[in-house]
C-alpha positions in Angstrom: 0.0 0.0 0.0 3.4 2.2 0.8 4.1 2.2 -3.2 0.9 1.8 -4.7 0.2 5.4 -5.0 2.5 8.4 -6.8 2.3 10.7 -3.8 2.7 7.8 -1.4 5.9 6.9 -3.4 7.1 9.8 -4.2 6.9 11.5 -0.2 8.6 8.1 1.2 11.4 8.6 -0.9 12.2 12.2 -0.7 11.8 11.7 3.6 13.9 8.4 2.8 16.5 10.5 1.8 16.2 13.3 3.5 16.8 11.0 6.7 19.6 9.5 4.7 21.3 13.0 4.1 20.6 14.0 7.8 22.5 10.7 8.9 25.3 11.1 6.8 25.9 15.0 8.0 26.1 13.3 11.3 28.3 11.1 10.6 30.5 13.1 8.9 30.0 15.4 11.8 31.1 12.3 14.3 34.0 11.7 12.5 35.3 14.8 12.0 34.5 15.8 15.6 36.5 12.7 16.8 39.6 13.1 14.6 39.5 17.4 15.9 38.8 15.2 19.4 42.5 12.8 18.8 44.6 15.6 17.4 43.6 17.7 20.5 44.4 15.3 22.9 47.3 14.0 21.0 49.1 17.5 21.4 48.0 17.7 25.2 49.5 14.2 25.6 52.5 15.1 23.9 53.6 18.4 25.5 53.0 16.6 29.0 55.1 13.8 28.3 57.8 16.2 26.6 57.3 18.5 30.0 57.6 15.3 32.1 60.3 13.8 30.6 62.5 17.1 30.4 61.5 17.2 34.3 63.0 13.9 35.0 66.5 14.6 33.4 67.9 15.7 36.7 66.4 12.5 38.2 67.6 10.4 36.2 71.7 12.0 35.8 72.2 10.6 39.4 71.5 7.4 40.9 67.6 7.1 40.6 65.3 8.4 43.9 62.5 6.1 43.9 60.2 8.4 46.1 61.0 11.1 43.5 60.3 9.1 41.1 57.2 8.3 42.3 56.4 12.1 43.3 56.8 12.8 39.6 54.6 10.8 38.2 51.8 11.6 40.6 51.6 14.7 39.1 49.6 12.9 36.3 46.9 12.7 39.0 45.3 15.8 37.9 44.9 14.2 34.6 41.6 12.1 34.9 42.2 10.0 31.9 45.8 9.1 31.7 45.4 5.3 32.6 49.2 4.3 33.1 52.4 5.9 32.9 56.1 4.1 33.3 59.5 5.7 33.8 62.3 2.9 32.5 66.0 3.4 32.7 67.9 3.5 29.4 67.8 -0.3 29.0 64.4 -0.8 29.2 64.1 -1.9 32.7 61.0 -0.3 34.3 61.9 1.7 37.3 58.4 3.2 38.5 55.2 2.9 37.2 52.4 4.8 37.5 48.3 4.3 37.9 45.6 6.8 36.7 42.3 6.6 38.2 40.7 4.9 34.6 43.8 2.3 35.0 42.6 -1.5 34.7 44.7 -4.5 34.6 44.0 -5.1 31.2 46.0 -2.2 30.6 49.6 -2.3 31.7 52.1 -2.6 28.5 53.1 -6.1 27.2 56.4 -7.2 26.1 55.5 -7.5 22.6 54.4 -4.0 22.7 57.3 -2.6 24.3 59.6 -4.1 21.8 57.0 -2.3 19.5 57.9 0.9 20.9 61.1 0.4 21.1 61.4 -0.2 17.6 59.6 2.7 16.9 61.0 5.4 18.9 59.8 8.5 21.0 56.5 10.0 19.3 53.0 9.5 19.9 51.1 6.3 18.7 47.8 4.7 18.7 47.4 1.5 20.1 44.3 -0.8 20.8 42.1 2.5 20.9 44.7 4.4 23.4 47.5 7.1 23.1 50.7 6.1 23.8 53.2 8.5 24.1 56.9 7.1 24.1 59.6 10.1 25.3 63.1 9.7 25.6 64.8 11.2 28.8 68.0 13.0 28.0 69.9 13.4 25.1 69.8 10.8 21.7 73.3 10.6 22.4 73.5 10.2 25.7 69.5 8.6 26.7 69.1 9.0 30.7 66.0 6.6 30.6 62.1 6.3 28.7 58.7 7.6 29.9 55.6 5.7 28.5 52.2 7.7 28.8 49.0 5.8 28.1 46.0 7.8 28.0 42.1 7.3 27.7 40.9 8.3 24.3 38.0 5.9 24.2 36.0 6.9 27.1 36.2 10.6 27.2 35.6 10.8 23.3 32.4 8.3 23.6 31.8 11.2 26.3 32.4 14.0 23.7 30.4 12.6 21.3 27.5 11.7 23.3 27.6 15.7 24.6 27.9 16.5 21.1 24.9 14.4 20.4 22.4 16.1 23.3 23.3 19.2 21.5 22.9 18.6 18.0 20.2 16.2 17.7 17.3 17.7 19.1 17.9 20.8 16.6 18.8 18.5 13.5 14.8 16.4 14.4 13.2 19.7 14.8 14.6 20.7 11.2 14.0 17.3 9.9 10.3 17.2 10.9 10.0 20.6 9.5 11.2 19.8 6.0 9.1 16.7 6.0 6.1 18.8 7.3 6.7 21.5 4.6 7.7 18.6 1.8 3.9 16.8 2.8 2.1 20.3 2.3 3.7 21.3 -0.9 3.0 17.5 -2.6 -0.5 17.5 -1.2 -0.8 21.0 -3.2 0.9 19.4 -6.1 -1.2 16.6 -5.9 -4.7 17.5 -5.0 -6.2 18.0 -9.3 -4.7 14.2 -9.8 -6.6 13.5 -6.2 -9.6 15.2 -7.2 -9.2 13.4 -11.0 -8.7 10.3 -9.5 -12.1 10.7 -7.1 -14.0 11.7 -10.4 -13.2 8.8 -11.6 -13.9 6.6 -9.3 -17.5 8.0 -9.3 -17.8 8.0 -12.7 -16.8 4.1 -12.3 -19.4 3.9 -9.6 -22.1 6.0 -11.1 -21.5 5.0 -14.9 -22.6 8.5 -15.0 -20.3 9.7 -18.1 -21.8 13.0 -18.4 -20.0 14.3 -15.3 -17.3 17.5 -15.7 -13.9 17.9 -14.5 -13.8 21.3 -12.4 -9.9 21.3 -11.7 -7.6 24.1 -11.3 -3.9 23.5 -11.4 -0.4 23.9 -13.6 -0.9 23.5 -16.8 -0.5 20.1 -17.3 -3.1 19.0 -15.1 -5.6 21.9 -16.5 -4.8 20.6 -20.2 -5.5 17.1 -18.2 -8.5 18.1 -17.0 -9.5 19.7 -20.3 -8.6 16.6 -22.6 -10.5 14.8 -20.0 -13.9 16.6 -20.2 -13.3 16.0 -24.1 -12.4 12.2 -24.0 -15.6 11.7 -21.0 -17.9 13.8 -23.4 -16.7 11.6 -26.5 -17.6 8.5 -24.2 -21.1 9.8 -23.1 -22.0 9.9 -26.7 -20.7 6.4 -28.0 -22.7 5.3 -24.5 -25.5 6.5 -25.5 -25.5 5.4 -28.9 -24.3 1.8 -27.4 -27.4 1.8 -25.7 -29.4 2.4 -28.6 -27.6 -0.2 -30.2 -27.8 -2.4 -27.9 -31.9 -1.9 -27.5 -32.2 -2.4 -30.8 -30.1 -5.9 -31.2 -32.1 -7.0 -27.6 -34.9 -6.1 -29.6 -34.0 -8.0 -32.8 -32.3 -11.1 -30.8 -36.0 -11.4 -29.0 -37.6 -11.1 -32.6 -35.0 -13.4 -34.0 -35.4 -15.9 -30.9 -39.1 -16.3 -31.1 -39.0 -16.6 -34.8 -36.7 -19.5 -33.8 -39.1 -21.3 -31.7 -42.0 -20.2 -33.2 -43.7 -19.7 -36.2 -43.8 -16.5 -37.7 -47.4 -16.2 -39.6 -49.7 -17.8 -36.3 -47.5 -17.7 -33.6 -47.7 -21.3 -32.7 -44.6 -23.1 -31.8 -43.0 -24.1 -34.7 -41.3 -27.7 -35.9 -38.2 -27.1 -34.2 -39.8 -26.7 -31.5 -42.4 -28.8 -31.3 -39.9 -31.8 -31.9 -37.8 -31.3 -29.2 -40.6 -31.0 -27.0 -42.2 -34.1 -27.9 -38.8 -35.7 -28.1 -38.5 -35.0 -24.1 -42.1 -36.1 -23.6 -41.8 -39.2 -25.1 -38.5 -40.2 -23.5 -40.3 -39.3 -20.0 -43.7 -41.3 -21.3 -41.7 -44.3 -21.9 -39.8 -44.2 -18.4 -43.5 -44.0 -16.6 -44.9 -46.4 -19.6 -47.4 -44.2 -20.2 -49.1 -43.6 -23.6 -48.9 -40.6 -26.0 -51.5 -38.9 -28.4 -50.4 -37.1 -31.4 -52.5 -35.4 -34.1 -51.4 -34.6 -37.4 -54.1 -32.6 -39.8 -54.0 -30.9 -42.8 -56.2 -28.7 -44.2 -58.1 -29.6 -47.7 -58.3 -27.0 -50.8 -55.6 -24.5 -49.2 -54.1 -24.7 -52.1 -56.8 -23.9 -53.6 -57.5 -21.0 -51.7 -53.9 -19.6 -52.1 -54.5 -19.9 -56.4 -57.9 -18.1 -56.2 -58.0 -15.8 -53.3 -54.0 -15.1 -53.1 -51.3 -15.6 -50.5 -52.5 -13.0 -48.2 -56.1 -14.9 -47.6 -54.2 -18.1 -47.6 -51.8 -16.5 -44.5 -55.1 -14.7 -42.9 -56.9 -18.1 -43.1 -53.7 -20.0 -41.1 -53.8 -17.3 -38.9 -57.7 -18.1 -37.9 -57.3 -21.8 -38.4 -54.6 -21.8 -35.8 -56.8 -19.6 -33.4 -59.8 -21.0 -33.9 -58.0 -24.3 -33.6 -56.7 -23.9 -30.0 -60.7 -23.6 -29.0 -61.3 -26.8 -29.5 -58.2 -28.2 -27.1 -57.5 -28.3 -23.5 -55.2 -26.3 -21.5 -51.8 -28.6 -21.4 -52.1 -29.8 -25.1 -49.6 -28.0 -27.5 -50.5 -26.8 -31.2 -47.8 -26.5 -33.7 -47.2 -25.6 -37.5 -45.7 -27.9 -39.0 -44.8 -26.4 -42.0 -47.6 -24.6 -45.2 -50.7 -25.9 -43.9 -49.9 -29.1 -42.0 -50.0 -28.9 -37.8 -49.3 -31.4 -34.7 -51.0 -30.9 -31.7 -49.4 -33.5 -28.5 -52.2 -34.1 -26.1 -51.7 -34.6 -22.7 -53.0 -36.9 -20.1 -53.7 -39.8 -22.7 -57.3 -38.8 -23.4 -59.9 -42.3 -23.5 -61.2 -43.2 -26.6 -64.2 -41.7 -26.0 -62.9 -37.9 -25.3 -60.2 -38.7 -27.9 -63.4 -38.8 -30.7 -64.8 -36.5 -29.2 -62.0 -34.1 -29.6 -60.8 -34.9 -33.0 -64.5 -34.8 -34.1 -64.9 -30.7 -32.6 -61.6 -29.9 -34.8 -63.0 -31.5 -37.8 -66.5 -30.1 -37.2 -65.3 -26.5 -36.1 -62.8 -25.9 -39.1 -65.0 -26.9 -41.5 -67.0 -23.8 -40.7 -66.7 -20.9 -42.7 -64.2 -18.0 -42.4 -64.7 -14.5 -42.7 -61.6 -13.2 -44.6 -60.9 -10.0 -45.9 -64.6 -10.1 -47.1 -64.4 -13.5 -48.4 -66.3 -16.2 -47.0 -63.7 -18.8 -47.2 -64.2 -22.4 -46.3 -62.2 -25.4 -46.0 -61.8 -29.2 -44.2 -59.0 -30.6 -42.3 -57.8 -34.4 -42.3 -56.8 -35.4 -39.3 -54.6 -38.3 -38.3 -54.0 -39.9 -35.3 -51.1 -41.5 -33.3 -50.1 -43.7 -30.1 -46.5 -44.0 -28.7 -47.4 -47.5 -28.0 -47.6 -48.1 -32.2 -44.1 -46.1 -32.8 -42.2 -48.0 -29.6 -41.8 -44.8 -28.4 -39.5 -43.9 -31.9 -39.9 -40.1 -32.5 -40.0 -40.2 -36.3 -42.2 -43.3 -36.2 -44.2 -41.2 -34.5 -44.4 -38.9 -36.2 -44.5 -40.7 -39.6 -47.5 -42.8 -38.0 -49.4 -39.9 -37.8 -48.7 -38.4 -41.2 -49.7 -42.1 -42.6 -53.4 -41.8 -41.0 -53.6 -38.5 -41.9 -52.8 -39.1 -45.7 -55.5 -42.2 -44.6 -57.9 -39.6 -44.3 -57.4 -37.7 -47.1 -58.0 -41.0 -49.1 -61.3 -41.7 -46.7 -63.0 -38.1 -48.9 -61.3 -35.7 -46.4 -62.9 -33.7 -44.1 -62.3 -36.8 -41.5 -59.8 -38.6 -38.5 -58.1 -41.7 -38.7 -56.7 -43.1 -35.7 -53.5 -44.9 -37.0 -53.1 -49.0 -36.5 -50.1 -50.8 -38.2 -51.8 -52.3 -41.3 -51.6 -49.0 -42.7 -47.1 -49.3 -43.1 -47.8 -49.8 -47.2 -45.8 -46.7 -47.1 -43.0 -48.0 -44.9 -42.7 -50.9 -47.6 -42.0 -48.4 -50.4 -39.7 -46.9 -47.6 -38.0 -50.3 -47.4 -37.9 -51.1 -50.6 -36.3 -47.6 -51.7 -33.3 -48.2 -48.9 -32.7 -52.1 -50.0 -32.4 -50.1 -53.6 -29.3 -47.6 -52.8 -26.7 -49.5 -53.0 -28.2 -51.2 -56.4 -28.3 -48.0 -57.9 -24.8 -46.8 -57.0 -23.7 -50.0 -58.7 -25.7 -49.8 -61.5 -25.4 -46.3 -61.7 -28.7 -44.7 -61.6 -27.9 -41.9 -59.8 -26.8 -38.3 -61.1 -25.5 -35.0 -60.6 -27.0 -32.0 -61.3 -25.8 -28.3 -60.8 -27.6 -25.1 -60.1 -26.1 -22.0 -61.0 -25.2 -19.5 -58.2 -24.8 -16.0 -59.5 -23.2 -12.1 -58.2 -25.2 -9.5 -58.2 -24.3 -9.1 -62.0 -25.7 -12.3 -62.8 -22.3 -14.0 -63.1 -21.9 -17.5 -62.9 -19.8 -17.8 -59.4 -20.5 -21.2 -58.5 -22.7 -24.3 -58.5 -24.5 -26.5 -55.9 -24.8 -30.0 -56.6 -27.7 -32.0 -56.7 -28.6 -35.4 -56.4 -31.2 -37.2 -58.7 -32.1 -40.9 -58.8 -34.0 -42.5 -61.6 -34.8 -46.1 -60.2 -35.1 -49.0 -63.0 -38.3 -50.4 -60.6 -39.2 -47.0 -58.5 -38.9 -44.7 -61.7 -37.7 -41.3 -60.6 -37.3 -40.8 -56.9 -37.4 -37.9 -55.0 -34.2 -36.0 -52.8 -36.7 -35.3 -50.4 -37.9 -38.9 -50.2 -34.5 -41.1 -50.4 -32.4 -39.2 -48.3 -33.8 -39.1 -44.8 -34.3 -43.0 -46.0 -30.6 -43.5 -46.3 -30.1 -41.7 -42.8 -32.7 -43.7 -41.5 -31.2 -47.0 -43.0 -27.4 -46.0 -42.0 -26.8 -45.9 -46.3 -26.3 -41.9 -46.6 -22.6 -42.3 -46.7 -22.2 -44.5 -49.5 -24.1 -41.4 -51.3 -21.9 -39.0 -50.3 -18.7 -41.3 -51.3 -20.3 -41.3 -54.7 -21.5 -37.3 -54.8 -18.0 -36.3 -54.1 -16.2 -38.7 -56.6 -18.3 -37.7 -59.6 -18.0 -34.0 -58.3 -14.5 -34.4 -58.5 -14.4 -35.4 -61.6 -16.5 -33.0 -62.8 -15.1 -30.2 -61.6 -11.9 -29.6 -63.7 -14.2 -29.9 -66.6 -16.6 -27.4 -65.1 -13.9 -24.8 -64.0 -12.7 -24.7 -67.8 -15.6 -24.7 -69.5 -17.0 -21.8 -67.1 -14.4 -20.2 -65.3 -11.3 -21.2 -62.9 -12.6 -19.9 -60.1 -15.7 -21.4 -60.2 -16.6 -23.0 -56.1 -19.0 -26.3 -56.4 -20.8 -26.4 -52.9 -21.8 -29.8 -52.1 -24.6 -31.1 -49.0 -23.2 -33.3 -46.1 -25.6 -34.8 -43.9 -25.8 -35.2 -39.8 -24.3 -38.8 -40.3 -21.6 -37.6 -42.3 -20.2 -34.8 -40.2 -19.8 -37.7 -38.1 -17.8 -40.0 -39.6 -13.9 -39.6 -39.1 -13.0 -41.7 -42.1 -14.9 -39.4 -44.8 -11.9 -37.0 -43.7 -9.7 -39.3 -45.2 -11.5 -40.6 -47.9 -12.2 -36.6 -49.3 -8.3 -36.1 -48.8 -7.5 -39.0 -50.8 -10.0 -37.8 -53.6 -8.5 -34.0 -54.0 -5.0 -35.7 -54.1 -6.1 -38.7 -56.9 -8.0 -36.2 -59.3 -6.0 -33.1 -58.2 -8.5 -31.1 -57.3 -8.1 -27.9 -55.3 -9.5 -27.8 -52.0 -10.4 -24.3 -52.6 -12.7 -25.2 -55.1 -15.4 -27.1 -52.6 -17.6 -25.9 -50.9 -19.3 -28.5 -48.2 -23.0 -27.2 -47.5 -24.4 -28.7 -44.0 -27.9 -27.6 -42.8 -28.6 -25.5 -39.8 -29.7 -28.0 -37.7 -27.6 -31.0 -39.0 -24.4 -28.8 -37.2 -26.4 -27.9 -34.5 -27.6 -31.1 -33.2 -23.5 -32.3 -33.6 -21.9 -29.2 -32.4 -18.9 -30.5 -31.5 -18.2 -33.3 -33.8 -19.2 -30.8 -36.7 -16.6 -28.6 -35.2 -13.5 -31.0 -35.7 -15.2 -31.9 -38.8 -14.9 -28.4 -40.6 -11.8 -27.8 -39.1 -10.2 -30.5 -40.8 -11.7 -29.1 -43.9 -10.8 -25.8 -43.6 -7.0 -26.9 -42.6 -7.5 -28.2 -46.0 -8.8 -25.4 -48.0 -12.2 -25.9 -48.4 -14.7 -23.4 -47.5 -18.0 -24.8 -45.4 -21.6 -22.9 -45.6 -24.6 -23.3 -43.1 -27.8 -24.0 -44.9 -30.9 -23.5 -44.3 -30.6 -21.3 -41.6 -33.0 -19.2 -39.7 -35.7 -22.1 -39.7 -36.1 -22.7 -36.0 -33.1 -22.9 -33.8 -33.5 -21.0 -30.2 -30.6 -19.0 -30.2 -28.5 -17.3 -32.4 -24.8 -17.4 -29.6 -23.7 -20.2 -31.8 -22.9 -18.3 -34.3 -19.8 -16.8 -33.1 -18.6 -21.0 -32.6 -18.9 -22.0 -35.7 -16.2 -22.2 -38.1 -18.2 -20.9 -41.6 -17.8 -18.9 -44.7 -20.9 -18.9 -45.8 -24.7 -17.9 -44.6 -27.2 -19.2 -47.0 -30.7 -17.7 -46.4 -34.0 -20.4 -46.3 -35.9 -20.3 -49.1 -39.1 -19.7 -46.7 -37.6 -15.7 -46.1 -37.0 -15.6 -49.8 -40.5 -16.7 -50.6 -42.2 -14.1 -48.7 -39.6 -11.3 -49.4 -42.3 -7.7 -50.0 -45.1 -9.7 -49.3 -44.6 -10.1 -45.2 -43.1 -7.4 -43.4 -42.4 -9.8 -40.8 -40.0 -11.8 -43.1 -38.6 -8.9 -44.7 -37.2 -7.2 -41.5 -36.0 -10.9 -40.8 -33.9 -11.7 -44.4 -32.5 -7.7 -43.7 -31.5 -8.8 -39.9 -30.0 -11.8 -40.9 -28.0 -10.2 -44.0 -27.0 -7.8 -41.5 -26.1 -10.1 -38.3 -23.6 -11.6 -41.2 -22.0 -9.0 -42.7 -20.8 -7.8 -39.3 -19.6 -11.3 -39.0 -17.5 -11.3 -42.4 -19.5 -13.9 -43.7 -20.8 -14.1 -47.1 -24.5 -14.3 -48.0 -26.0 -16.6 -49.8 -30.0 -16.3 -50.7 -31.5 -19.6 -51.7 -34.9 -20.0 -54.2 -34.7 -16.7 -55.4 -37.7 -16.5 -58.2 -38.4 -12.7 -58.9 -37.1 -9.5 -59.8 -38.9 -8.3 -56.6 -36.8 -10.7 -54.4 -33.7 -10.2 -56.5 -33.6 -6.3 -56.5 -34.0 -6.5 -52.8 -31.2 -9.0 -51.8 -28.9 -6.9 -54.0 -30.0 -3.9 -52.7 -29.6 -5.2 -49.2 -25.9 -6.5 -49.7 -26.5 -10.5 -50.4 -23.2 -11.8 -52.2 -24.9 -14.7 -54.3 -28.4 -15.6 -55.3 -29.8 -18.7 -56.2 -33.1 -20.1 -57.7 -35.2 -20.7 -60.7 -35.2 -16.9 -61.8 -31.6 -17.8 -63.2 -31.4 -21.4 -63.4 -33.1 -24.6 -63.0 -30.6 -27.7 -61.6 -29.0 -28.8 -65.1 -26.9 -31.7 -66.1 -23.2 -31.9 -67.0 -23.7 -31.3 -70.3 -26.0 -28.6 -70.2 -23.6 -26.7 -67.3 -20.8 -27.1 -70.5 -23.0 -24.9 -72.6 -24.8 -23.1 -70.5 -25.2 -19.4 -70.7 -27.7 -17.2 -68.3 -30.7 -15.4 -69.9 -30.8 -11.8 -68.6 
């Protein structure tokens, strides 16, 4: 906490060395005081050994008196801190010796030392932290004797200083707190606008008020601070502002795009993603309690009709009031759905008897055969109804489903305007089913499969690239559906061998395609759920580019919205591998029912394609309109180019263009076309 703050920092090192400066004058001062202190008493010591010894010539020229002697040297008694003093004869041999009141025994002079003197002559010396003063008595010629002085340096210096010390330090604090006082007031000066900027702040931080103003005086750094400040917090009020705007208006468009997700856009029901998972988790807790679930599947008969004569607006007014008037006729708990144009599902709960299940099929069929009052038409039409029981679909949700559908179509073959409650004799459909999976791999023998490809074109109606398209015309099924084989060869584990073969005759193709049309030309090809899946397809597409030379770059892989979804992670390692490779990956279909749009920013794509269901009602719903723009937008500002699918007027043309959309697709330029006619082929504008 010292250091975390300039000021803090700053004041503890200027008192730091202040204090240090203050020590070292006093310690300088020490020293100097004790070497004025030695030099003092080093000339004291030496005149009164040089008076002594000069005093003790006459002693000395005659035989020695030892009570003389002795008188002499107790004139060193007024000298409180001479220690020892010894008077030797001119051979070294002590004759008297004298002790001061500061003597000790640790004191008197060694042998070794005397030698040391000896050697040294008469002078003055320093020894173990004493004066020694060494005289000679007499002449150099003609040496009477040797007087040795020790005196106390130690003790009275310690003293000296310590007196020096009472005197000096009390004014030397004073000063120092002083300057430290002074040297706090002139930083807190200096500091107070950073202070006050800091507080700001702080409460701006709190507040996340960013309109507040900076109302600081100070040099003029900190005023052109606190000016640049008031710009920079101004600047950031604004862009807050407008964030929040933004930010409105995306919650806004992520609640729009989120219910369109789960439900459908024209009735407001739940729609088929929706719907699916839901009765997915219903029927895995129905067969844990092994209890039975209801599902009804109707359709209603002559919509199509009413769409031809009366136009799509009547035929969306009319879902709109089937769907309403539909829920009247169920029980709180049971859910209504769209399915899709004019088809619904509605899951009942609390497995209804036979009885109330009549009863309740019989009020839908009844009440929406009742007229509707439609933008002054009097429009009427009938719904068949079909009807399902886990128990018949083992609790399989595409069974299910599928069981439903199958009494339903029952229905319509009863006259319409009817309910059929399924039973399995009616599975004549599951046979042709059967029979069209036991026929894949025959036909990828025999060959009966092709590839077709359906321009995709810039907004100059150039010819950018090509989706390819599977057709199968059976020697004993005749021509057979996309739509119908391929869930078939999910369902019967047989997809793969499909894709094997799409991707070898598309490789093939496509050197062919890219010289006849142009080199840059990308081929986009579908995966399915069970592909994305499958770790050896990695290897077997990396074995293809490298046989037929092909560049990665070239492909395209198309995988539907829900497809990735419902394999996140594996579809993630999946494309990853392909775009280590060099292919580019696009997410199809998208926009028709998942819940949230967060994945988004996971997934590893190029490419957004837009459904064909926006494209459809492009000017015609609002609704769908401010949804295609969203979406076009929602991609751009994740660099992602923009496919729109089933594009089939100038209307819906001029409005993706206008909008930004990168390439367009449909049977306003192009119907899927073989080989042959891609070779030759030429757009009509």
């Amino acid at each position: 906490m010292l250091f975390k703050t300039i000021k803090n920092t700053t004041s503890s090192i200027a008192v730091l060395a202040i204090c240090l400066v203050s020590l070292t004058v006093l310690t300088v001062s020490l020293q100097e005081h004790e070497k004025l202190y030695f030099e003092f008493v080093k000339g004291d010591l030496d005149a009164l050994a040089e008076n002594m010894s000069s005093d003790l010539i006459p002693l000395l020229a005659f035989e020695p008196d030892e009570f003389e002697l002795t008188s002499m040297l107790l004139r060193l008694d007024r000298y409180d801190n001479v220690k020892f003093a010894t008077i030797y004869d001119k051979t070294w041999q002590a004759l008297q010796s004298y002790h001061g009141k500061s003597f000790s025994a640790q004191h008197p002079i060694t042998i070794f030392q005397l030698e040391s003197f000896k050697e040294k002559g008469p002078g003055v010396y320093l020894a173990n932290g004493e004066l020694v003063a060494v005289k000679l008595i007499g002449d150099v010629r003609l040496p009477l004797g040797y007087l040795i002085i020790i005196h106390d340096s130690n003790g009275p210096l310690n003293k000296s200083k310590l007196n020096l010390l009472k005197q000096v330090l009390p004014l030397t604090l004073i000063l120092l707190f002083i300057v430290i006082f002074l040297l706090f007031w002139i930083q807190g000066r200096l500091f107070y606008p950073l202070i006050s900027l800091s507080r700001l702040t702080h409460k701006i931080r709190q507040t996340k008020d960013y309109s507040l103003k900076v109302h600081i005086r100070g040099k003029q750094e900190v005023a052109s601070l606190s000016h640049d400040l008031n710009l920079m917090m101004e600047t950031i009020n604004q862009e807050t502002l407008k964030n929040k705007e933004y930010t409105a208006q995306l919650m806004e468009q992520q609640k729009t795009m989120e219910r369109l997700a789960n439900f459908d856009g024209l009735t407001g029901l739940p729609n088929r993603q929706f719907f699916m998972e839901t009765l997915r988790i219903e029927l895995a807790k129905a067969k844990r309690s092994k209890k039975n679930l209801i599902l009804l599947y109707f359709d209603l008969d002559g919509f199509k009709g009413v769409n031809d004569s009366l136009g799509h607006d009547t035929g969306d007014q009319l879902l709109i009031e089937v769907s309403n008037r539909s829920k009247e006729y169920f029980r709180d708990g049971d859910i209504i759905s769209r399915l899709g144009g004019d088809e619904f599902l509605i899951l009942l709960h609390n497995e209804p008897n036979d009885f109330l299940l009549y009863q309740i099929a019989e009020r839908l069929v009844n009440g929406l055969s009742k007229p509707f009052k439609i933008n002054s038409w009097e429009v009427q039409v009938s719904v068949s109804v079909g009807i399902a029981k886990a128990y018949d679909a083992n609790f399989n949700l595409s069974e299910f489903v599928c069981n439903a559908d199958v009494a339903m179509y029952r229905s319509k073959m009863a006259g319409r305007d009817t309910h059929t409650i399924f039973v399995p004799e009616m599975m004549e459909e599951k046979k042709r089913k059967l029979l069209i999976a036991n026929s894949i791999s025959h036909a990828i023998k025999n060959d009966e499969f092709m590839l077709y490809y359906q321009p995709k074109v810039s907004p100059e109606e150039e010819i950018i690239g090509y989706e390819a398209l599977l057709r199968w015309t059976s020697e004993t099924l005749g021509k057979v559906s996309p739509a119908e084989f391929i869930p078939i060869a999910e369902q019967s584990g047989k997809i793969q061998i499909i894709t094997k073969w799409v991707l070898d005759r598309l490789c093939q193709d496509i050197e062919n395609i890219q010289q006849a049309i142009n080199p840059n030309i990308v081929v986009s090809v579908n995966l399915s759920a069970q592909d994305i899946k499958s770790v050896s397809l990695i290897s077997y597409i990396k074995s293809l580019f490298k046989q037929y030379a092909v560049e990665p770059s070239a492909i395209e892989f198309e995988v539907t919205e829900s497809a990735y979804l419902e394999n996140f992670d594996m579809a993630n390692d999946f494309f990853s591998e392909m775009r280590a490779l060099g292919t580019s990956i696009a997410l199809d279909d998208f926009g028709t029912g998942y819940s949230s749009l967060s994945y988004l920013t996971q997934l590893q794509l190029n490419t957004l394609k837009i459904d064909k269901q926006f494209v459809d009602n492009l000017v015609i719903s609002e609704r769908s309109t401010l949804i295609t723009k969203t979406i076009i937008e929602m991609a751009k500002q994740l660099n992602l180019k923009i496919c729109a699918e089933g594009v089939e007027t100038r209307e819906q043309f001029n409005f993706l263009i206008e909008n930004g959309c990168h390439q367009l697709q449909g049977y306003l330029f192009s119907k899927p076309i073989c080989l042959t006619q891609v070779l030759s082929h030429k757009l009509k504008k």
